[in-house]
N, C-alpha and C positions, 0 to 999 in steps of 0.2 A: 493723418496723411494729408499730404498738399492739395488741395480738390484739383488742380490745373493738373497739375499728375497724372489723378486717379480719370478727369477725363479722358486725357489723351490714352489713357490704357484700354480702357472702352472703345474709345472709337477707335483703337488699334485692331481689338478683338472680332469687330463688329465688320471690318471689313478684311480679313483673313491674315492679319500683320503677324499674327499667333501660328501660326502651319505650323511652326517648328517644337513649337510646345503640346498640340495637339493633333487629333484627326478630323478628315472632311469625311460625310459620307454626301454619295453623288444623287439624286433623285432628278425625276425626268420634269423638268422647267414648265414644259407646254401645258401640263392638264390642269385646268383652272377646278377649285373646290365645287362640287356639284352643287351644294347649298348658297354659294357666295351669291347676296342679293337676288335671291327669290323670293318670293311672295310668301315663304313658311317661315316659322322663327327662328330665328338663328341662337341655338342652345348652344354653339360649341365657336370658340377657335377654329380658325378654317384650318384642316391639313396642308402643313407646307407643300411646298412643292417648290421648293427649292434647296439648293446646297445646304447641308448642315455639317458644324463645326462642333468639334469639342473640347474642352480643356478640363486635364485633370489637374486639377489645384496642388492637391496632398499628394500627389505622385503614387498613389495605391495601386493605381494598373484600372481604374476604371473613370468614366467621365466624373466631372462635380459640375462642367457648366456646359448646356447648348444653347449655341446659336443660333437665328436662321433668320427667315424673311416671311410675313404674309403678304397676303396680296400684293404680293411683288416687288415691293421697296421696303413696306415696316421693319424694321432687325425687333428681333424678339431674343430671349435669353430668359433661357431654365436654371435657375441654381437646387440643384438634387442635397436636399437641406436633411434626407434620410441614407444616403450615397447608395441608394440601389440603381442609380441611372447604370445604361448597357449603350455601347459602342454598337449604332445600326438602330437606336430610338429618335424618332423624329420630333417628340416632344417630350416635356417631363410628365410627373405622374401629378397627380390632386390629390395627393395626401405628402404631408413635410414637403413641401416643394415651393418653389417660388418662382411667377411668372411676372418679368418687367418687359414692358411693350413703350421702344423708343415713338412714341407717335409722330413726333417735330422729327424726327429725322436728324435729330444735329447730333447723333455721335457716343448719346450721355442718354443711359437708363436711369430712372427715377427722379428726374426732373424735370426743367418746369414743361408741363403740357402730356406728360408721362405719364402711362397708368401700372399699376404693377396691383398684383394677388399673389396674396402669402397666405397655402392650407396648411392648417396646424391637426395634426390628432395627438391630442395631451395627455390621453390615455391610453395611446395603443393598441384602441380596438380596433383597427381597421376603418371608423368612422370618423371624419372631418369635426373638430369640435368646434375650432375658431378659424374665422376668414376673416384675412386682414383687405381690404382696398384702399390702394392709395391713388385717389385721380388730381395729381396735380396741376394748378391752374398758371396761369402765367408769372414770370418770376418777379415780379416788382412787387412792391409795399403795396396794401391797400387802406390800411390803419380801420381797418372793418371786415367783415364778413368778405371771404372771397366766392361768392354761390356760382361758380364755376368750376370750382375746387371741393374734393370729397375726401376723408380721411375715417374710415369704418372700420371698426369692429361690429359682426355676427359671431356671438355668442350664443351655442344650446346649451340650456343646463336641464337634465333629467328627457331629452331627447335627442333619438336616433335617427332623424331623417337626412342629414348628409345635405340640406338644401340652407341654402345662403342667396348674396345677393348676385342680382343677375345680371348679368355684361349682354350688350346689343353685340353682337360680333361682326353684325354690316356695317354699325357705326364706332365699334371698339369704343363704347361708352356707358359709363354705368344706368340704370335705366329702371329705378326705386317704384316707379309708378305700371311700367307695363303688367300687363293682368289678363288672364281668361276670363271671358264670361260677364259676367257682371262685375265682383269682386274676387275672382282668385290671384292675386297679386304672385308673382313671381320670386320676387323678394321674400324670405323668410320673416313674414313678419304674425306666421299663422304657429299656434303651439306654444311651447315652453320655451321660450328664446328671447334674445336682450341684444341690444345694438348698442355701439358708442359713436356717435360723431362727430366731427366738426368742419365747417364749410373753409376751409383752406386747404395751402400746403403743406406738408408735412416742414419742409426747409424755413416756413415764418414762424414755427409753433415750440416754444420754448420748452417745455417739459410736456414729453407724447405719454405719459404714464395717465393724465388726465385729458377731458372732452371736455364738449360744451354739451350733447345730449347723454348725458352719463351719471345714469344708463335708461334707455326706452328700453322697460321690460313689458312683454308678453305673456298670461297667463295662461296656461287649457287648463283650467277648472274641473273638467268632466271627462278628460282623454279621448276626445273626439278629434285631437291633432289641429283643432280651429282655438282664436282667443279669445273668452268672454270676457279679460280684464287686461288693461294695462295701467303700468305707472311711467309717466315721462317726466323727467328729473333735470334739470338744467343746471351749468353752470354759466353764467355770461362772464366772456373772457374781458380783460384790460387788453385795449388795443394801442401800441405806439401809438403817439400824436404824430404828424408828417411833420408839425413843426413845433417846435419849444421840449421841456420836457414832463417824464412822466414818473412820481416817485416808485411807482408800481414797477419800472422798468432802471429802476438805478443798478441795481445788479446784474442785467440780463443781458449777454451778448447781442450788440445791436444789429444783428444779425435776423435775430429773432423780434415779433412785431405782436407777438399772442402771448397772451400769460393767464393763466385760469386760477380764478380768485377761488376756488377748493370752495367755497359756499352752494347749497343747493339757493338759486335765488327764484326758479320757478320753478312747478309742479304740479302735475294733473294729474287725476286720475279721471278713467272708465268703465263703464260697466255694462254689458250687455245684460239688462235687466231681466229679460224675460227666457234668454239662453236659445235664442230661435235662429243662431247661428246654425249651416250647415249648408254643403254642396250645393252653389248655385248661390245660396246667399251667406259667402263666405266671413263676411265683416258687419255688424249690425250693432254695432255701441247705442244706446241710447239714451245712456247721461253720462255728463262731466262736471267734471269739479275741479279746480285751479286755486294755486294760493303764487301768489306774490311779494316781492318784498328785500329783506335783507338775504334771509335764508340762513341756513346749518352749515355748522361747519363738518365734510367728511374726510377729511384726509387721514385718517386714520382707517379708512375704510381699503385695506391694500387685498390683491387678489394675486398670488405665487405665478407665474405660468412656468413650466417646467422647459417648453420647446418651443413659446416663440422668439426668443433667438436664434438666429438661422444661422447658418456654417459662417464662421468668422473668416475665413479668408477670402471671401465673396463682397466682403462688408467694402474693398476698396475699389469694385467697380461698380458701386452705387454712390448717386451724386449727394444725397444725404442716406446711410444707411443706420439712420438711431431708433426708424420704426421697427430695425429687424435686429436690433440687440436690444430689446426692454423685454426685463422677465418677471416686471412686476404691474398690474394696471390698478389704478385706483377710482371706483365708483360705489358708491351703497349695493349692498347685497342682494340681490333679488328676494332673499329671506326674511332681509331687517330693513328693506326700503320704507314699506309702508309705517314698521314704527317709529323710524328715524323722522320720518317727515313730522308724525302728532308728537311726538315728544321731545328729539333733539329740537324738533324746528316748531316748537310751540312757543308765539312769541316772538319769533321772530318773521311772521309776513303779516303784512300792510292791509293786504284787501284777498277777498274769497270771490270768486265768480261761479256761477252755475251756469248750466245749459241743459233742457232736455229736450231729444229729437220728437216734436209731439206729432211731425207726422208720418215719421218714421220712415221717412225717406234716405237716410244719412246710411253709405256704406263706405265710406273712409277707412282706411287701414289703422288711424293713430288714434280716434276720438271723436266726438261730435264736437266740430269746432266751436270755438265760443265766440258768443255776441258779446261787443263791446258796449259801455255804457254813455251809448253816443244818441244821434239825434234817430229818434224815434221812424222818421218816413225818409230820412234821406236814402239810398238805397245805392248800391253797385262797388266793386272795389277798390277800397281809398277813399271812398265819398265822403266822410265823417257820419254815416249811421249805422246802427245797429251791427248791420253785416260787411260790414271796412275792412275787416278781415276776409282777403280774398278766398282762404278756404273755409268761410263760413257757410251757413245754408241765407240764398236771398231770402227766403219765407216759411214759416214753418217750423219753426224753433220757437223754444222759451228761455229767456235768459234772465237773471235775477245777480243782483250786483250786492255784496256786504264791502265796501269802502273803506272799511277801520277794521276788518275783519274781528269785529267781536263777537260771531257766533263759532268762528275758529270751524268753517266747514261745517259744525252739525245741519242736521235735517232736521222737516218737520212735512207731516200729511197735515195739510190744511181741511179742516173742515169744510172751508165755505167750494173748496170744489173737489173735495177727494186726493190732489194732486202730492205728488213730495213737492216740496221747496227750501228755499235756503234760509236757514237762521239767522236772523242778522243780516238779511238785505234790507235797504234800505229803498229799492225801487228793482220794477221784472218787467219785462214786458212779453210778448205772445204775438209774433206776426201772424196769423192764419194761413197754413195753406190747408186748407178740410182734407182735401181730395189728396195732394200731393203731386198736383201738377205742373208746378215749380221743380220738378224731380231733381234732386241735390245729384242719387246714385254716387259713383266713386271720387266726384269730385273736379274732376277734369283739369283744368289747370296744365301741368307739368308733362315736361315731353315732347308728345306729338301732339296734343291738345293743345298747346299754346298757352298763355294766361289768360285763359277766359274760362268761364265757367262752362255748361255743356248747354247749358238753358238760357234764353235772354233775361236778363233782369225784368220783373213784371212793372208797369208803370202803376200799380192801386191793388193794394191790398187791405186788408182788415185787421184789427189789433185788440189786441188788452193789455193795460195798463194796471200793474199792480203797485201800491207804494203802503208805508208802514209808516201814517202818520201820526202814530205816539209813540213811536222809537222804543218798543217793547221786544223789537226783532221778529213782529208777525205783522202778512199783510192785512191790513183793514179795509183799506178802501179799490175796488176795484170799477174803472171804465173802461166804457167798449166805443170802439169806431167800427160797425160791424159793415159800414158802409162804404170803408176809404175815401170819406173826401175831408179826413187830416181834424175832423171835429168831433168829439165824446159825444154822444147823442144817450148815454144812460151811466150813469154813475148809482154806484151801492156803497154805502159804508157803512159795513159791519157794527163799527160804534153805535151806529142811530138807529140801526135796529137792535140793537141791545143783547147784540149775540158777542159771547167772549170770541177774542182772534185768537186767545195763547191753545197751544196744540203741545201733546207731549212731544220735549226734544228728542233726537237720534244723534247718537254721538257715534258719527260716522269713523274716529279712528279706532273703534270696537266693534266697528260691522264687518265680517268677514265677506268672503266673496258671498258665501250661500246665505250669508244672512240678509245681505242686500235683493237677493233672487228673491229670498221668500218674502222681504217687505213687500218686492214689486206683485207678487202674487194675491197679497196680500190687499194692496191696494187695487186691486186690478178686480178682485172678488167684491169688495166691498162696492167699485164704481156702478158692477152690473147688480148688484144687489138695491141701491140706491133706485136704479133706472127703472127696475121693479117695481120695487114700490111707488114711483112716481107712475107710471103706465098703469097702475090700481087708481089710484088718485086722477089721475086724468081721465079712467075708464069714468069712477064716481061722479064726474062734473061735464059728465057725459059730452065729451071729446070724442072724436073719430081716432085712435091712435093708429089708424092699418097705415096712415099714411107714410108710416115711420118703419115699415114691415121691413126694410131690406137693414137696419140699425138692430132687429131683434132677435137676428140669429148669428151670434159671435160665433166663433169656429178655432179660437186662439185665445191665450192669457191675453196677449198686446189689441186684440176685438171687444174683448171684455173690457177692456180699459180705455178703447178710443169709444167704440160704438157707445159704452154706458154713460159717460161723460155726454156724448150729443142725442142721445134718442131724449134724458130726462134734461137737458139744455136747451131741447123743442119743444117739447112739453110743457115744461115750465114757462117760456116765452108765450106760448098758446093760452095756457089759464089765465097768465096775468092780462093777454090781448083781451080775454072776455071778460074778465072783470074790467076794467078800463071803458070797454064800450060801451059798460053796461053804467058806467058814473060812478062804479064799486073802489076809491079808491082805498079804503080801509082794507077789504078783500086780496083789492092787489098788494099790499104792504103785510098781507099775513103771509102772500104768496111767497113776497121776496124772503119774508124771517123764516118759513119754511123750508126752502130751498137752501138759503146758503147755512143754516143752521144743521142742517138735514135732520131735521125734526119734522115727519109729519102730522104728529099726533093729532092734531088740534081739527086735522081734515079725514 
């Protein structure tokens, strides 16, 4: 159809040009929505309260389109996508239904500056399976990301909660990050559920069958309706050049300015190690893991939808309506995600990163974000260190970089401190925050938090520096700056004391969710087991240890594994102080090949 047409038939409709094809029903103008802009959350579209119109398309004798207004100017328009709409309904219903909200005013639903929601139920149970949001952003080229613009899918698969993403309705905006509490994020991003997106309009995006986050899947593990695992799967798109060309784009109506190269080219996963998700602390990831690179190919990866094409003769009063005729989407399976990634896409990424929350302040909806392999103290968002990724944690993370990824993601429990770490990194490092006073919490950032973090960036912190310098894919040598003023003041290498760095590998694409819980269990037993016997050992070399009393009563797996780590981290610092004062340095060099070997025998 001619777009210049299909607007003017819109804004025909939109201001009562249609009487003669439809009905008005009359409601009383004056009574403003009791919710509109108070101080509670606005879960709903306000009640019009104004004239509503309707049109029956198929001439059956009941509506298929309402019209109306909120707060007092918006034109809104229902298309009843299951035709049970009734003559005397003031809005449609949230199931089959599709709501587009002129925000600009000019006349034209589903364009630019326009937000529209499409509920899908593909199975007819009475329960919403898919929500579409399209919030598009202003109509010109950007030959880049439009992050003003939103194009979603919410996907449940093997859940019933009927919960998706959440609209601000005082600002008729989509609104990813608002949340109760600490972390109960609004957004469905809790349970058995999968998102697709991409930061444009739907009108620059050449084939809507593919994303560029496709798919962010969510795991519940334990049916506790919270998720202890996700996988986030990318595609980065080919964007128009604003000038010369692009052969990515020699077939593509120049129209369109997005083209998705069908390759996963990044991918993370997380894992809420210890499973201490729950009400109150609803999001608790505490390692990631990312690959990078060329990536797999999925297009082969198609998914049927039976009903999100919506009523075809609705299709010409939408400014682009191709998000509402595709009956097919194409992203990796929630099923076969994680083996596509080790097997189709083995071989094809560049570098592996790791991160784990070591102080376990991170409550992020997607992951603990990851440190980049940058300058060690520079510090804040964008600065070129560690934490440049602005939803990184400033302090208190561990990050560990494989550059050529040839440990291809596996794991390994390093001896010299209990910890997992990444195979094949070539350098890690450990900002300190002990306490977690630095508090990351949900992130802040986005929304009404503005781009800042919640916490100021600290001017001095503390570090350790891990590197693997015989390129065996283990760390050997470790320094500390426990004093932040940017200098090693103790270096250890494992080499020269003549303890082995290789550790049994974990071939993380055969660790299930539970198999990864019980490593961390695993490691988390062995830490306070360590710390034990080091608190015998320092009892024997008659040490005061009480001073260490509030480190010796864990009350958690994630206590067992910080507290064990630092009660025998003091301890051992204490021995080797009195050996040292004493001129012992033989003594103190048993101390250190005891400690990182965690052999005590010999004491």
């Amino acid at each position: 159809m001619n777009k210049t047409l299909g607007w003017k038939i819109v804004f025909g409709i939109t201001f009562g040009w249609w009487l003669c094809a439809g009905m008005m029903a009359q409601t009383t103008d004056s009574i403003t929505y009791w919710n509109a802009h108070t101080q509670l959350t606005p879960w709903r579209m306000p009640i019009t309260n104004a004239p509503v119109e309707y049109i029956d398309l198929d001439r059956d004798g009941d509506p298929d389109i309402l019209i109306t207004r909120i707060f007092g100017d918006i034109p809104v328009m229902w298309i009843d996508d299951n035709d049970n709409m009734q003559y005397g309904d003031t809005e449609g219903d949230m199931i089959d239904d599709c709501l587009l909200i002129d925000l600009n005013r000019d006349g034209v639903f589903g364009g630019p500056m326009d937000l529209c929601i499409d509920w899908v139920d593909e199975n007819n149970d009475g329960i919403v399976d898919v929500q579409v949001v399209v919030s598009n952003g202003k109509g010109e080229k950007f030959g880049y990301f439009d992050w003003g613009a939103d194009f979603m899918y919410i996907i449940d698969f093997n859940e019933k909660d009927g919960i998706h993403n959440y609209i601000d309705w005082n600002q008729i905006r989509l609104m990813c990050w608002a949340h109760s509490g600490h972390c109960n994020f609004f957004t469905d991003y809790h349970g058995n559920t999968l998102f697709l997106k991409m930061h444009a309009s739907t009108f620059n995006i050449a084939d809507l069958r593919y994303n560029w986050e496709n798919p962010f899947i969510f795991f519940d593990q334990d049916g506790d309706g919270l998720s202890e695992f996700s996988i986030r799967m990318v595609d980065t798109p080919y964007f128009r050049p604003k000038e010369g060309n692009s052969p990515h784009f020699k077939d593509i109506d120049e129209r369109y300015e997005i083209q998705f190269t069908q390759k996963i080219d990044w991918a993370a996963l997380s894992w809420d190690l210890d499973n201490d998700n729950c009400p109150g602390n609803e999001f608790d990831f505490d390692m990631s893991l990312h690959f990078r690179g060329e990536g797999f190919d999925y297009s082969d990866q198609v998914h049927t939808f039976k009903k999100l094409r919506g009523l075809p003769e609705a299709d010409k009063l939408i400014y682009d309506p191709r998000w509402r005729q595709q009956t097919e989407l194409i992203y990796p399976d929630p099923k076969k995600a994680l083996e596509l990634l080790f097997k189709r896409g083995k071989g094809k990424y560049d570098q592996c990163w790791f991160v784990f929350d070591e102080d376990d302040d991170c409550n992020r909806w997607e992951r603990v974000e990851f440190y980049e392999p940058k300058d060690l103290y520079a510090i804040g968002l964008h600065k070129g260190g560690l934490d440049n990724n602005a939803q990184s944690d400033a302090i208190g993370d561990r990050g560990e970089w494989d550059l050529d990824n040839s440990g291809e993601g596996s794991l390994y429990v390093g001896t010299f401190d209990g910890r997992i770490h990444l195979y094949g990194a070539e350098w890690g490092c450990w900002r300190i925050d002990q306490t977690a006073y630095n508090f990351q919490g949900f992130g802040g950032l986005y929304d009404k938090w503005n781009y800042f973090r919640m916490n100021p960036d600290p001017e001095k912190f503390g570090l350790v520096k891990y590197t693997d310098t015989d390129n065996n894919g283990f760390i050997d040598l470790i320094e500390y700056d426990l004093d932040g003023d940017r200098h090693f003041e103790e270096r250890i290498s494992l080499l020269e004391l003549g303890i082995d760095d290789r550790n049994t590998i974990i071939d993380t694409s055969r660790q299930s969710y539970d198999d990864m819980h019980r490593l961390f269990k695993t490691v988390s037993d062995n830490m306070w087991k360590q710390a034990e016997e080091v608190v015998e050992i320092a009892k024997k070399q008659r040490l005061n240890v009480e001073w260490y009393n509030f480190y010796r009563h864990p009350r958690s797996v994630k206590e067992r594994y910080r507290y064990g780590y630092w009660l025998a981290f003091y301890l051992y610092h204490d021995m080797k102080q009195v050996a040292l004062q004493k001129g012992d340095k033989e003594l103190a060099q048993k101390i250190d090949k005891a400690y990182y070997s965690k052999n005590w025998n010999s004491f």
